[in-house]
C-alpha positions as CSV (number, residue, x, y, z in Angstrom):
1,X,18.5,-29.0,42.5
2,X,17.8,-25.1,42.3
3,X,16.3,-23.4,45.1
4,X,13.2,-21.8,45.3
5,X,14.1,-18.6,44.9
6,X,16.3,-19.0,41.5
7,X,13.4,-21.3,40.6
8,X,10.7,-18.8,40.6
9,X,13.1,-16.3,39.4
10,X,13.3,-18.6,36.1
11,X,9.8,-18.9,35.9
12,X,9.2,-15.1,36.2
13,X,11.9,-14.8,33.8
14,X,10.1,-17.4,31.6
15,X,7.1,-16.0,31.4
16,X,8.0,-12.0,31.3
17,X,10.2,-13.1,28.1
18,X,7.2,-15.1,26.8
19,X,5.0,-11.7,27.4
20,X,7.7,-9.8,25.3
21,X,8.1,-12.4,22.7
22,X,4.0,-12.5,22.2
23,X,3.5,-8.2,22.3
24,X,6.5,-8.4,19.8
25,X,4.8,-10.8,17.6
26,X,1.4,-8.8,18.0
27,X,3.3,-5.7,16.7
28,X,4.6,-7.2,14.1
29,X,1.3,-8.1,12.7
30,X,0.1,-4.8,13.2
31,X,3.3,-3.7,11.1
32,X,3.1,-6.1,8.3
33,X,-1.0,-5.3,8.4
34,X,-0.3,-1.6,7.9
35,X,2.2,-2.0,5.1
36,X,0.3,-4.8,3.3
37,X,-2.6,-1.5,3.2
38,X,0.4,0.7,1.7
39,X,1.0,-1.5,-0.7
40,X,-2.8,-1.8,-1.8
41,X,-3.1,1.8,-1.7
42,X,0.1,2.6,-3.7
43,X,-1.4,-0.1,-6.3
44,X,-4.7,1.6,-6.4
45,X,-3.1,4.9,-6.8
46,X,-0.2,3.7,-9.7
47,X,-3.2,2.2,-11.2
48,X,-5.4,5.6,-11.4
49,X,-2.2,7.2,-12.6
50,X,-2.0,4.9,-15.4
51,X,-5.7,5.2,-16.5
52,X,-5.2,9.0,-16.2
53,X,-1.9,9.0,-18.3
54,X,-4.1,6.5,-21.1
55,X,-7.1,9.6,-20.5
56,X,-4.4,12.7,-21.3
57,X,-2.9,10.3,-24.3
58,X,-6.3,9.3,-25.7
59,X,-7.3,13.1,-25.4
60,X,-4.0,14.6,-27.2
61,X,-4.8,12.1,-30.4
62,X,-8.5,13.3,-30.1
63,X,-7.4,17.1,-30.3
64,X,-6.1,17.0,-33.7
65,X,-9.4,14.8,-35.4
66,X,-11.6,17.3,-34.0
67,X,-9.6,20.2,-35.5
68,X,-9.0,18.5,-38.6
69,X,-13.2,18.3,-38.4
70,X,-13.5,21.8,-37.7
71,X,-11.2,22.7,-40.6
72,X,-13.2,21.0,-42.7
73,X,-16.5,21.8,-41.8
74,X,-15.5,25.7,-42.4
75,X,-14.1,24.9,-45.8
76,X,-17.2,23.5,-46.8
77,X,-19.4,26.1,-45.7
């Protein structure tokens, strides 16, 4: 049988290592939690990027019709 000493030792042991394993695992959700928010603001951003890329697109085919209508309109004055 141990003695009490290298009893309590194990318990103190036990539970400090339990403390450590717990704060560890709180971290860790804190972690995961700040890159799961990355990930949602990267997607958000890539997202506006894309509907700004479509807006610069759309307005470069736009350009030329309303020149081509300008043209015309002065010919026909």
């Amino acid at each position: 049988m141990l003695s009490w000493g290298k009893e309590e030792r194990l318990r103190l042991d036990k539970e400090k290592t339990e403390k450590m394993l717990e704060n560890r695992g709180l971290m860790l959700e804190m972690k995961a939690k700040e890159i799961n928010q990355k990930f949602e603001t990267q997607k958000s951003l890539q997202t506006e990027a894309d509907l700004l890329f479509k807006f610069k697109s759309l307005c470069n085919r736009i350009r030329p019709l309303r020149e081509n209508e300008q043209n015309f309109k002065q010919k026909n004055k």
